[in-house]
N, CA, C and O atoms as a DFTB+ gen file, in Angstrom:
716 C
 N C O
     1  1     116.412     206.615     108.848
     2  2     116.646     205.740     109.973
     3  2     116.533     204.302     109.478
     4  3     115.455     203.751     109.256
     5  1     117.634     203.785     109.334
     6  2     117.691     202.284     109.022
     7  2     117.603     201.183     110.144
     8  3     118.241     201.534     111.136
     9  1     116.915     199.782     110.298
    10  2     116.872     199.081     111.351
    11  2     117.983     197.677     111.075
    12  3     117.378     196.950     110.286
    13  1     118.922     197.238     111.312
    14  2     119.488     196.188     110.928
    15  2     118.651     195.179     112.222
    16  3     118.690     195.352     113.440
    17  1     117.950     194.152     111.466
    18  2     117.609     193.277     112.216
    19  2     118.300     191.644     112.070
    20  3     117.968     190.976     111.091
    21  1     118.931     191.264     112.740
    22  2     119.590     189.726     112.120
    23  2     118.533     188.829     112.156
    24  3     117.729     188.620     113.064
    25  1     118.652     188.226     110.844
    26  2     117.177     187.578     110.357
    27  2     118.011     186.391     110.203
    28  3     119.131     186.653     109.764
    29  1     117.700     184.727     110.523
    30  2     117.988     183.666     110.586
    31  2     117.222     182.921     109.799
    32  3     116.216     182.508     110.378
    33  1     117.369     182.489     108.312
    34  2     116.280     181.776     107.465
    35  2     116.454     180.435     108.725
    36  3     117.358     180.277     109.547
    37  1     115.114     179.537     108.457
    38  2     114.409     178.466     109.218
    39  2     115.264     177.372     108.894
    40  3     115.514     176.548     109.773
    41  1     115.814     177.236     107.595
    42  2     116.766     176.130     107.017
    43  2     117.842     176.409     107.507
    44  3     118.278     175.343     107.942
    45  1     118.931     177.623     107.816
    46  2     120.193     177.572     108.168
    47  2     120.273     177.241     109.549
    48  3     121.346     176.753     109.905
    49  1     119.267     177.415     110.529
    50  2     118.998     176.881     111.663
    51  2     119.501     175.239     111.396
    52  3     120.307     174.808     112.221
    53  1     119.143     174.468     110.481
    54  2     119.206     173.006     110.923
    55  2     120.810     172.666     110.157
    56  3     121.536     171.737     110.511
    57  1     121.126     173.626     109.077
    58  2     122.358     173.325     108.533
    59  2     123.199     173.785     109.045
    60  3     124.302     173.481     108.592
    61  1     123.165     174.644     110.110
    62  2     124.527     175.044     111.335
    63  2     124.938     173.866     112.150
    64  3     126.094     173.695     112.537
    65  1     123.447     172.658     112.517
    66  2     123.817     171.326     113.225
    67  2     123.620     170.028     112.362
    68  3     123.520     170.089     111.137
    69  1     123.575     168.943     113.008
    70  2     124.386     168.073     113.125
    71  2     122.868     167.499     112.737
    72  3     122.954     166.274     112.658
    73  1     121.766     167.867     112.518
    74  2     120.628     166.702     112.409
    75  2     120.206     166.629     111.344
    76  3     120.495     167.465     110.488
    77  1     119.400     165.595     111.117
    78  2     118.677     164.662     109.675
    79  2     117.020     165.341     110.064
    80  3     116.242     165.723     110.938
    81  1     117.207     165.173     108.993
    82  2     115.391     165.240     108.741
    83  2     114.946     163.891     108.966
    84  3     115.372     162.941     108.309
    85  1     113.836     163.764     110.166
    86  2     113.128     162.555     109.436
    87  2     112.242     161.921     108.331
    88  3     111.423     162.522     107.636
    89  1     112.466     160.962     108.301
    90  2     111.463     160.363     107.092
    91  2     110.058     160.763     107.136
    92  3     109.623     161.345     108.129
    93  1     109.435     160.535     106.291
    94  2     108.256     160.737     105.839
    95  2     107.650     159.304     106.393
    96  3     106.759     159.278     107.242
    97  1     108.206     158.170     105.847
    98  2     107.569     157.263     106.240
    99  2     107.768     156.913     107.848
   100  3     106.735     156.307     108.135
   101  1     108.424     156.981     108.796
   102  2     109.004     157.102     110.017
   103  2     107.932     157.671     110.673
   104  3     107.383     157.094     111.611
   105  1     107.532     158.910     110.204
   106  2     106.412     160.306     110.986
   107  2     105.167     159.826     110.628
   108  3     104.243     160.241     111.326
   109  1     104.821     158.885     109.516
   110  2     103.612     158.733     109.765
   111  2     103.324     156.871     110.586
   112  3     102.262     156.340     110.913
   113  1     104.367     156.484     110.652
   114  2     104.081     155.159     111.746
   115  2     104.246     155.515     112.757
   116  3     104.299     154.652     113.634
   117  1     104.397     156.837     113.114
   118  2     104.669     156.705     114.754
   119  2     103.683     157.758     115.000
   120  3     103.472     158.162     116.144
   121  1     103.020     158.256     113.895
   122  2     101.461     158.803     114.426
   123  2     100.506     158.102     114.335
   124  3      99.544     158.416     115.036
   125  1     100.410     157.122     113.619
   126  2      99.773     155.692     113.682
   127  2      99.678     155.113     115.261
   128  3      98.769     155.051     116.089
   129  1     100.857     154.789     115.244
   130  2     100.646     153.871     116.688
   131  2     100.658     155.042     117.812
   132  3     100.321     154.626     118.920
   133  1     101.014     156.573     117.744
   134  2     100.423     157.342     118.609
   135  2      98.408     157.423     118.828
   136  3      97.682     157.547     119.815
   137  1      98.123     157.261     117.179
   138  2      96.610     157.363     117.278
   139  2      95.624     156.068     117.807
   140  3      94.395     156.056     117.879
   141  1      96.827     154.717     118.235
   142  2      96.522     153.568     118.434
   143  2      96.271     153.856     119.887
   144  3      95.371     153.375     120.575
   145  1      97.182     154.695     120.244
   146  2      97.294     154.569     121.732
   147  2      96.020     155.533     122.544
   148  3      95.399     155.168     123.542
   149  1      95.900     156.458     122.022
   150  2      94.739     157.454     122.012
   151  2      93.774     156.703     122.194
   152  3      93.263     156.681     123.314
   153  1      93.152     155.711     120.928
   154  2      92.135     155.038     121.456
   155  2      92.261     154.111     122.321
   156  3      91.160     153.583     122.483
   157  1      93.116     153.607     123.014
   158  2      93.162     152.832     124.289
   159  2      93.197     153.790     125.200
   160  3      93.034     153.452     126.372
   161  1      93.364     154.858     124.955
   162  2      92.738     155.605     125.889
   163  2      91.408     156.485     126.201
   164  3      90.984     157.322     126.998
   165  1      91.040     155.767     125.086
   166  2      89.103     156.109     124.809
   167  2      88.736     154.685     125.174
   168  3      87.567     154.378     125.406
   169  1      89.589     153.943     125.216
   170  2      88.480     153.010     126.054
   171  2      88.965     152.610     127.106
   172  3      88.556     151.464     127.297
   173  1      89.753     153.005     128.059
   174  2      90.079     152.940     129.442
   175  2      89.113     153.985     130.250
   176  3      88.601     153.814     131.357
   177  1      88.997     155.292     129.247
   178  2      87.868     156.233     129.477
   179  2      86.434     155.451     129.749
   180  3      85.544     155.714     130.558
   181  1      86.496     154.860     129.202
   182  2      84.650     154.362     128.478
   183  2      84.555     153.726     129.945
   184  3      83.620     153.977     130.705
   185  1      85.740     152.782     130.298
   186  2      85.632     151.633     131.624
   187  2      85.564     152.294     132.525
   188  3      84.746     152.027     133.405
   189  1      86.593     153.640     132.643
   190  2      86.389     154.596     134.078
   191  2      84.927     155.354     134.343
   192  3      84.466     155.609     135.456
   193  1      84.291     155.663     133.022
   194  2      83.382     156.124     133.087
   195  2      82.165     155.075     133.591
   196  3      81.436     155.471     134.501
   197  1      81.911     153.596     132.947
   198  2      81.398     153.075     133.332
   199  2      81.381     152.408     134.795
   200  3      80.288     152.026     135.213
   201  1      82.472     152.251     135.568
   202  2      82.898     151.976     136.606
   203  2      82.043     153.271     138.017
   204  3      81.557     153.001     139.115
   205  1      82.209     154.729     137.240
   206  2      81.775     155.482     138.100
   207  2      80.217     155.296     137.932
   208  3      79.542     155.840     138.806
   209  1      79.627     154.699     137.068
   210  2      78.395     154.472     137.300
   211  2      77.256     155.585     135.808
   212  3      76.050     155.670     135.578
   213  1      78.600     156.250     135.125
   214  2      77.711     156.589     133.681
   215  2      77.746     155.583     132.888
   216  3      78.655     154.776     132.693
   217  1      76.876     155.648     132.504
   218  2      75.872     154.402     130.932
   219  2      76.972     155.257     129.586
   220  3      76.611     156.015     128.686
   221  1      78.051     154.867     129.853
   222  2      78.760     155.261     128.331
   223  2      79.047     154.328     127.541
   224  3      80.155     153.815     127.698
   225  1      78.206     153.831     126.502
   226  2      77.770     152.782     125.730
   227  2      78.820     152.185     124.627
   228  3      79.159     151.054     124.280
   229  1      79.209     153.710     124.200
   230  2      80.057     154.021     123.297
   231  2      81.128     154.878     122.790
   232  3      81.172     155.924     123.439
   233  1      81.763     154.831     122.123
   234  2      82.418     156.589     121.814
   235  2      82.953     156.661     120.842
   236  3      84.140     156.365     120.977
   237  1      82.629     156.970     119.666
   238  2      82.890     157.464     118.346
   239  2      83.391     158.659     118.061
   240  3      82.766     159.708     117.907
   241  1      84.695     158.450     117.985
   242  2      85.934     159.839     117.446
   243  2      85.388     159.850     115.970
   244  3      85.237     158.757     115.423
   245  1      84.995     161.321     115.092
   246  2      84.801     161.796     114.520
   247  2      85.934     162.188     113.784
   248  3      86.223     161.800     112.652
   249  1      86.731     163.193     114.682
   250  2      88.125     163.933     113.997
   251  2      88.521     164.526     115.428
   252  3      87.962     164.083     116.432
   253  1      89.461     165.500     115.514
   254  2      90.057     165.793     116.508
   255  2      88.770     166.727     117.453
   256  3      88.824     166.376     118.632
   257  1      88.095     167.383     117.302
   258  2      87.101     167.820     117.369
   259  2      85.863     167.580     117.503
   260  3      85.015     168.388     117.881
   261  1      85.718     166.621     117.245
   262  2      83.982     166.031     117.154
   263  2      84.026     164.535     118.044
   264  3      84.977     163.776     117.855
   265  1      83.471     164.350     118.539
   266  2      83.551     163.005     119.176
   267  2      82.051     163.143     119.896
   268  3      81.642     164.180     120.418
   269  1      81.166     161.630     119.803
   270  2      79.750     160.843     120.064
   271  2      79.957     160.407     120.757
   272  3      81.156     160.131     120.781
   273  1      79.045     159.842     122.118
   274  2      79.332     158.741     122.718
   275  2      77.819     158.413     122.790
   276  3      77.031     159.358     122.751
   277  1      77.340     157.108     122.895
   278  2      75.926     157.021     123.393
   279  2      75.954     157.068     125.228
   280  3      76.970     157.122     125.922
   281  1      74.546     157.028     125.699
   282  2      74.773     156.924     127.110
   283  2      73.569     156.257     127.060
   284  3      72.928     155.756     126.136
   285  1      73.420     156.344     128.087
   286  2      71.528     156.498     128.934
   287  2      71.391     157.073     130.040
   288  3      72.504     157.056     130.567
   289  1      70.836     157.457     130.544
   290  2      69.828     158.082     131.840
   291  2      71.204     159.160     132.399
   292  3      71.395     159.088     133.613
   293  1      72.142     160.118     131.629
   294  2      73.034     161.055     131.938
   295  2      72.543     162.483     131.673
   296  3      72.287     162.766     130.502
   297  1      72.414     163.240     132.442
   298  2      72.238     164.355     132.392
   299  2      72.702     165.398     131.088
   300  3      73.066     164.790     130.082
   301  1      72.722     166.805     131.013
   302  2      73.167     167.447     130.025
   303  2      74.623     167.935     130.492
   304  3      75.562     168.317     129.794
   305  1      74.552     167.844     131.473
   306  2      75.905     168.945     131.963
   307  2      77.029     167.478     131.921
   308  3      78.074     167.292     131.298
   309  1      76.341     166.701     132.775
   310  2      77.399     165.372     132.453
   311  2      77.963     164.886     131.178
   312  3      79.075     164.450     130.880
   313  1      76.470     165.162     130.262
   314  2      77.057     164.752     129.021
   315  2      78.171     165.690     128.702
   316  3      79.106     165.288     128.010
   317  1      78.138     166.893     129.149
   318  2      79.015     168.108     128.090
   319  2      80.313     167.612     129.094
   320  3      81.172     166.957     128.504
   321  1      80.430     167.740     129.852
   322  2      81.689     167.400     130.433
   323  2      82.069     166.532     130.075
   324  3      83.285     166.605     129.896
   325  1      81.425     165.151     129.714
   326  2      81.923     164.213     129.417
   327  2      82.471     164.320     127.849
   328  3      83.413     163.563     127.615
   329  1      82.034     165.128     126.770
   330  2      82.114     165.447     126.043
   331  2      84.051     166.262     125.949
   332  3      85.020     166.023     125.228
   333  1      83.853     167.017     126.832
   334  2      84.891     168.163     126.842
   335  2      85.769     166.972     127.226
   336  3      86.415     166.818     126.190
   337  1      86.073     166.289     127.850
   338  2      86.873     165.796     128.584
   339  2      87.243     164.897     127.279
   340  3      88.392     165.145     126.914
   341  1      86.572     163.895     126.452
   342  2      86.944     162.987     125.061
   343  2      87.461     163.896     124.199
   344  3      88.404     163.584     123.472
   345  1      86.849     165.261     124.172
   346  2      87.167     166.038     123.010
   347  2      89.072     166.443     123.366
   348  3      89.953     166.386     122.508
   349  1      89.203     166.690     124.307
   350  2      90.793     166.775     124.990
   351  2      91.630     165.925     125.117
   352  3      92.792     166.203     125.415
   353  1      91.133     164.512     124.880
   354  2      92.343     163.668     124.808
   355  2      93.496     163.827     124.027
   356  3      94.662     163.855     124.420
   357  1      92.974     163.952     122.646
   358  2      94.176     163.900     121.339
   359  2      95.316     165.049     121.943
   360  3      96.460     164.743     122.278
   361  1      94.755     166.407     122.001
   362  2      95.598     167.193     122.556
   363  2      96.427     167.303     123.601
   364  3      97.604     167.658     123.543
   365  1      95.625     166.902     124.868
   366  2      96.405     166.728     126.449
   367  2      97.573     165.437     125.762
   368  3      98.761     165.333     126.065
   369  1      97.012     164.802     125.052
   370  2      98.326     163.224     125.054
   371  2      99.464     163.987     124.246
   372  3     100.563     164.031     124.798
   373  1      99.318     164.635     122.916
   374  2     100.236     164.865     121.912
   375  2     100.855     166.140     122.744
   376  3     101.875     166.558     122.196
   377  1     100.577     166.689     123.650
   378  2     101.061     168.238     124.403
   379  2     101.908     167.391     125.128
   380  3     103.101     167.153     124.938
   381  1     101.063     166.923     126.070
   382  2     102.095     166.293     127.211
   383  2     103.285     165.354     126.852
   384  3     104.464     165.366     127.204
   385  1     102.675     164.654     126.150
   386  2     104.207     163.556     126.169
   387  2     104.939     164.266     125.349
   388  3     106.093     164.067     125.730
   389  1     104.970     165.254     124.100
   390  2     105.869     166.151     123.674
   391  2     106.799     166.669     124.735
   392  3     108.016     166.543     124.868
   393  1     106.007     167.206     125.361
   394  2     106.749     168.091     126.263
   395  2     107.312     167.370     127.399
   396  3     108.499     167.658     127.556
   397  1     106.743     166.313     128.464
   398  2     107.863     165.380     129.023
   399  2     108.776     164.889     128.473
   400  3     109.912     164.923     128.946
   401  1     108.441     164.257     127.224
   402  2     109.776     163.771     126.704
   403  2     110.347     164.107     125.960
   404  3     110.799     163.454     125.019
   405  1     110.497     165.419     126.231
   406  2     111.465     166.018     125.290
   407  2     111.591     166.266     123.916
   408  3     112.703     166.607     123.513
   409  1     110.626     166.156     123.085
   410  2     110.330     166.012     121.933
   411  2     109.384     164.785     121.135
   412  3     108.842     164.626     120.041
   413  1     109.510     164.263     122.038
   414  2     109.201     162.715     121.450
   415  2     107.703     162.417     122.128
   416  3     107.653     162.569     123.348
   417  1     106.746     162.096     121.597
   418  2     105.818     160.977     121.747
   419  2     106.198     159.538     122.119
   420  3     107.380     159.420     122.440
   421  1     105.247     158.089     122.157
   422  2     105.709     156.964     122.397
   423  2     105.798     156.741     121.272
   424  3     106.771     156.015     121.068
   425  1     105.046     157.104     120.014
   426  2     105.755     156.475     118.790
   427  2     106.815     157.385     118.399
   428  3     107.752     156.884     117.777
   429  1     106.840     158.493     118.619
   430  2     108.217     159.046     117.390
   431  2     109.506     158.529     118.821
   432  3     110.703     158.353     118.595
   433  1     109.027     158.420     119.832
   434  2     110.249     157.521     120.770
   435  2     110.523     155.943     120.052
   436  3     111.609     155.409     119.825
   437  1     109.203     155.445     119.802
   438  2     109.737     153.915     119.435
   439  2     110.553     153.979     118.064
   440  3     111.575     153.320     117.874
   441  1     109.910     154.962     117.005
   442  2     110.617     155.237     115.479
   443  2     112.084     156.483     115.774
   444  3     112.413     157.290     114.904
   445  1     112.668     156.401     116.915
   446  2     113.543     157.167     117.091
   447  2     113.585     158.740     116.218
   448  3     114.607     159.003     115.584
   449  1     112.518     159.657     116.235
   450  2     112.453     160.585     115.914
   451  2     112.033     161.889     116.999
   452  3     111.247     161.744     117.935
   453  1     112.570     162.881     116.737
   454  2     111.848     163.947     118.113
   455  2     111.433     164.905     117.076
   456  3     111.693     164.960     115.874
   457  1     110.636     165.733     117.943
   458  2     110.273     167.561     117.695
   459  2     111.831     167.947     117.880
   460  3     112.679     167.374     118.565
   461  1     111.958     169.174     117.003
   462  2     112.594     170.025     117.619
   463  2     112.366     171.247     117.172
   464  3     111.715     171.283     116.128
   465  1     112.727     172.376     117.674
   466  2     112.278     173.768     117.929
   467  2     113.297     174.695     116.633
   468  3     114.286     175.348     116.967
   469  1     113.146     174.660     116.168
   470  2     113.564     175.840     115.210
   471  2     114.631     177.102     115.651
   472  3     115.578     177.429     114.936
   473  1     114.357     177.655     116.766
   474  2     114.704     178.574     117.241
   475  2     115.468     178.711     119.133
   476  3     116.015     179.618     119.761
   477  1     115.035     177.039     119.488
   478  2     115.190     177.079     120.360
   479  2     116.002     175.315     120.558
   480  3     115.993     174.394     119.741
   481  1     116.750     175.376     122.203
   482  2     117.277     174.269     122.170
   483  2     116.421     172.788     122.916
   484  3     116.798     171.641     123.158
   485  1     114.988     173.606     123.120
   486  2     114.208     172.211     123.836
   487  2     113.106     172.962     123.771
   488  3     112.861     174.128     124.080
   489  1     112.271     171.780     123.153
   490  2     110.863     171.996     122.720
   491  2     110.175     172.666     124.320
   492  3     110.570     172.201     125.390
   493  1     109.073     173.844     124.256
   494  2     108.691     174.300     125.331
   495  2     107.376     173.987     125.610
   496  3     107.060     173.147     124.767
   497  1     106.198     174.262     126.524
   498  2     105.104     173.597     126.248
   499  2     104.389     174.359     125.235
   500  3     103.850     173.929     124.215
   501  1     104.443     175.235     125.549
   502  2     103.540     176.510     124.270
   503  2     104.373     176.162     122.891
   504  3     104.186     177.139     122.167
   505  1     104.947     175.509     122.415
   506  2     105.487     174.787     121.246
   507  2     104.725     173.169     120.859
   508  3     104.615     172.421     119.888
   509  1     104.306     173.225     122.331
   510  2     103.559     171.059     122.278
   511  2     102.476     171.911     122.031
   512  3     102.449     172.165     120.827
   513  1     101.509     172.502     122.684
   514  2     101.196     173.326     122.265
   515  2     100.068     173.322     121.683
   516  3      98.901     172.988     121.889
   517  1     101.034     174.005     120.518
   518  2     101.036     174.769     119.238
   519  2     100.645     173.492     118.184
   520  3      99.768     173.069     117.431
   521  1     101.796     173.259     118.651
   522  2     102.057     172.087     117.244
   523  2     100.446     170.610     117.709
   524  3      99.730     170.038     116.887
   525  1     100.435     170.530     118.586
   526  2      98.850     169.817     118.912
   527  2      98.240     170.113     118.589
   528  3      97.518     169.197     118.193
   529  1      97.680     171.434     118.305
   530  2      96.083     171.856     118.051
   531  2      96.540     172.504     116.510
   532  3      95.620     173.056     115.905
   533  1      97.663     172.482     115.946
   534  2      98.192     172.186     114.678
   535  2      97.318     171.284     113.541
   536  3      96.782     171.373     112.436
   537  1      97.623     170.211     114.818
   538  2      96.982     168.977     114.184
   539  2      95.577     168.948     113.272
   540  3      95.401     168.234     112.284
   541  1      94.611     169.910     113.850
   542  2      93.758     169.923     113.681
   543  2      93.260     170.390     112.276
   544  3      92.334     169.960     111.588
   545  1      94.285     171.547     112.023
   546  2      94.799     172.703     111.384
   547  2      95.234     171.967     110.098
   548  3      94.847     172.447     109.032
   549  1      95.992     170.859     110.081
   550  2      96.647     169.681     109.430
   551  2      95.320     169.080     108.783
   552  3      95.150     169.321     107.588
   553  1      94.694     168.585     109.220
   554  2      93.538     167.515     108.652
   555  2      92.457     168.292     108.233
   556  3      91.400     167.676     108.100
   557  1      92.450     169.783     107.932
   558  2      91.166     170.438     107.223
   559  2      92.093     169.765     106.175
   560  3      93.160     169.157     106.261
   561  1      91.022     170.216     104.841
   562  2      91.217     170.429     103.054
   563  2      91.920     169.095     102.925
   564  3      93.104     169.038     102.593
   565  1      91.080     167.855     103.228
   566  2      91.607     166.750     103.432
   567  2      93.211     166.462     103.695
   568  3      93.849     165.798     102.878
   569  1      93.717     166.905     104.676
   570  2      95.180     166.736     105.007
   571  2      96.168     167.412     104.517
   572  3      97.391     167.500     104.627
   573  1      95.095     167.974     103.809
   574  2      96.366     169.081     102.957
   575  2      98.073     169.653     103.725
   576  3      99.167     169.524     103.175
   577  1      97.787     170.321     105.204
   578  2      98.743     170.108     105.834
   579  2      99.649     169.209     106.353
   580  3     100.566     169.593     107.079
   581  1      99.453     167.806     105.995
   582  2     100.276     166.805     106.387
   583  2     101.293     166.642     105.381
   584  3     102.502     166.500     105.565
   585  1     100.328     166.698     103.730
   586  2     100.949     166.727     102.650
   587  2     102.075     167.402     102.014
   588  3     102.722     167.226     100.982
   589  1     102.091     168.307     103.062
   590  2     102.741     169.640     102.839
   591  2     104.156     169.368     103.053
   592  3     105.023     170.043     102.498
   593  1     104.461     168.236     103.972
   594  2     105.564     167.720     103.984
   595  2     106.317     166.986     102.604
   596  3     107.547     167.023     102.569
   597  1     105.827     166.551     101.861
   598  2     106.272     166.045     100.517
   599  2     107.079     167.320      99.899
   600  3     108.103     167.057      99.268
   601  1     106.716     168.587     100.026
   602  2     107.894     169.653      99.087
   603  2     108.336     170.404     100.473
   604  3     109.418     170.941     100.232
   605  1     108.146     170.531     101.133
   606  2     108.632     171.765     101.915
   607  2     109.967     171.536     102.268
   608  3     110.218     170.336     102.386
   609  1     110.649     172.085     102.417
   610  2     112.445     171.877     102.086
   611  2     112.908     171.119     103.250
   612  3     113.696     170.185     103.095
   613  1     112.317     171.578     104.818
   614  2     112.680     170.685     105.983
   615  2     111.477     169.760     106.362
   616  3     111.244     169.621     107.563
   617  1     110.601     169.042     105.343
   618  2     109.749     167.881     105.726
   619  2     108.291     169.095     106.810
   620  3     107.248     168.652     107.292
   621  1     108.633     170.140     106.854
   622  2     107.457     170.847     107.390
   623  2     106.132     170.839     107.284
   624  3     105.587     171.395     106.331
   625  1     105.366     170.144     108.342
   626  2     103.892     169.974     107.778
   627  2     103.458     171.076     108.409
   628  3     104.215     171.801     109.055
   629  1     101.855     171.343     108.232
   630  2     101.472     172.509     108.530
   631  2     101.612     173.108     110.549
   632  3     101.988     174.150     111.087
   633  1     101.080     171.782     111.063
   634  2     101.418     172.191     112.488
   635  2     102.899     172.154     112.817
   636  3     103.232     172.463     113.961
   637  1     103.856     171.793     111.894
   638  2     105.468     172.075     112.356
   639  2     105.668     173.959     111.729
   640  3     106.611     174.624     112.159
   641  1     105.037     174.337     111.104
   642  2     105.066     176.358     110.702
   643  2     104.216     176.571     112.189
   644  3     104.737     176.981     113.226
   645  1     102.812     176.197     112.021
   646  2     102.449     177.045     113.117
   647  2     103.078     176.748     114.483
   648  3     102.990     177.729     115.221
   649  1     103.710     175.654     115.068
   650  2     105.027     176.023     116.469
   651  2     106.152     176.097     116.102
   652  3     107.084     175.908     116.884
   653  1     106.369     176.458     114.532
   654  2     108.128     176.795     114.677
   655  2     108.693     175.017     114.869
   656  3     109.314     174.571     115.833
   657  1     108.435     174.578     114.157
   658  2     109.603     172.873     114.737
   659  2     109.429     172.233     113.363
   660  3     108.575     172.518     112.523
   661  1     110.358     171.350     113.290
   662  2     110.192     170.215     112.772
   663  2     110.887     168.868     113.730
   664  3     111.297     168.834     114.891
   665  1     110.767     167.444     112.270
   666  2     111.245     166.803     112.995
   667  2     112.307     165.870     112.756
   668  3     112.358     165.259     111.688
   669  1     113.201     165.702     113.706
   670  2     114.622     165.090     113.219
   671  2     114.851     163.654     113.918
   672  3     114.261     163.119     114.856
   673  1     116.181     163.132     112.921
   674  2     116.281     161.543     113.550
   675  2     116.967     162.060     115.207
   676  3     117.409     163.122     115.646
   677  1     116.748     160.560     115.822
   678  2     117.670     160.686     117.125
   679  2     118.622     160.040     116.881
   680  3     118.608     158.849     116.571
   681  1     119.746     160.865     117.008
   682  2     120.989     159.762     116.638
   683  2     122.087     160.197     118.094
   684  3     122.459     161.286     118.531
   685  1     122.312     158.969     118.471
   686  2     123.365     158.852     119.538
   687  2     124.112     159.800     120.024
   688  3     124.937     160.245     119.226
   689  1     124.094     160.479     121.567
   690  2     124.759     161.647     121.334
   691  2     126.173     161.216     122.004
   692  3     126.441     160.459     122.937
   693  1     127.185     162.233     120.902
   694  2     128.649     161.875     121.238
   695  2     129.443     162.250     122.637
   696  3     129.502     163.395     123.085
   697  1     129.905     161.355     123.108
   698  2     130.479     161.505     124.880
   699  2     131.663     162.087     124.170
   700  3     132.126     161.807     123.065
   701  1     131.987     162.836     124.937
   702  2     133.539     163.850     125.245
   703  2     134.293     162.448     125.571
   704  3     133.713     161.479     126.059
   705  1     135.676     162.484     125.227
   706  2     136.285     161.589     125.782
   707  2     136.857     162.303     127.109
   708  3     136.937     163.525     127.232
   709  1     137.184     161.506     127.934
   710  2     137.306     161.749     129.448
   711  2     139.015     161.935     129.230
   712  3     139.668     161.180     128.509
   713  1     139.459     162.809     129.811
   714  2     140.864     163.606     129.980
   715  2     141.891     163.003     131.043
   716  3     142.978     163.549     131.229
């Protein structure tokens, strides 16, 4: 009993269309000024928090995972929530705006670059995902997964294998001429 299964290598996927790989240097300025934006949103946090009346002194991002804040006179459960809630930023931001905009973050929008899906024609959320908590996955063995983009044939870093994507230029899409 033989099974013919049609198997699609990951590369002929991008050489059937019409897209570029992006740069190397491109993907890491627009995770730059994505990680810029993150912390303005650790400290819009810090003001909301202080505004509601917690002593949040401080807040020291660690890595995607670990994050300090000082307080005073806050409970344990407050602290942990407050905790859970800093520890979720990186992810809720890099999930969501993936997935509203279609591929794109505000920086790979400003460096005109998107996600795209390997297998599919629009990035899904369980792909933002994926490729978010990727990230994390990315920055063990000092970055080793980021690095990974330097040989891998489509610029693939480690969180673009684990959701299936990489990432391509945006280039102008062509209008039909009108009949």
């Amino acid at each position: 009993m033989s099974i013919n299964m049609k198997y699609k290598e990951r590369k002929d996927k991008l050489k059937d269309n019409d897209f570029t790989i992006a740069s190397l240097l491109s993907r890491i300025l627009s995770f730059v000024f994505d990680l810029i934006l993150i912390s303005l949103i650790y400290v819009i946090l810090q003001l909301l928090f202080q505004y509601l009346g917690f002593q949040v002194k401080s807040i020291d991002v660690k890595n995607f995972t670990h994050v300090d804040f000082e307080s005073e006179n806050i409970g344990n459960t407050a602290k942990f929530i407050i905790k859970c809630i800093l520890i979720s930023v990186p992810t809720m931001y890099f999930t969501l705006t993936t997935f509203f905009l279609n591929g794109q973050t505000f920086g790979k929008r400003i460096f005109k670059i998107r996600v795209k899906s390997l297998y599919h024609d629009r990035v899904g959320f369980w792909h933002c995902l994926e490729r978010s908590l990727g990230y994390v996955a990315s920055t063990l063995e000092f970055g080793l997964g980021f690095i990974q983009a330097l040989w891998n044939y489509n610029r693939m870093t480690l969180h673009d294998k684990i959701a299936e994507t990489t990432v391509i230029k945006v280039t102008k899409l062509k209008l039909k001429p009108k009949k």
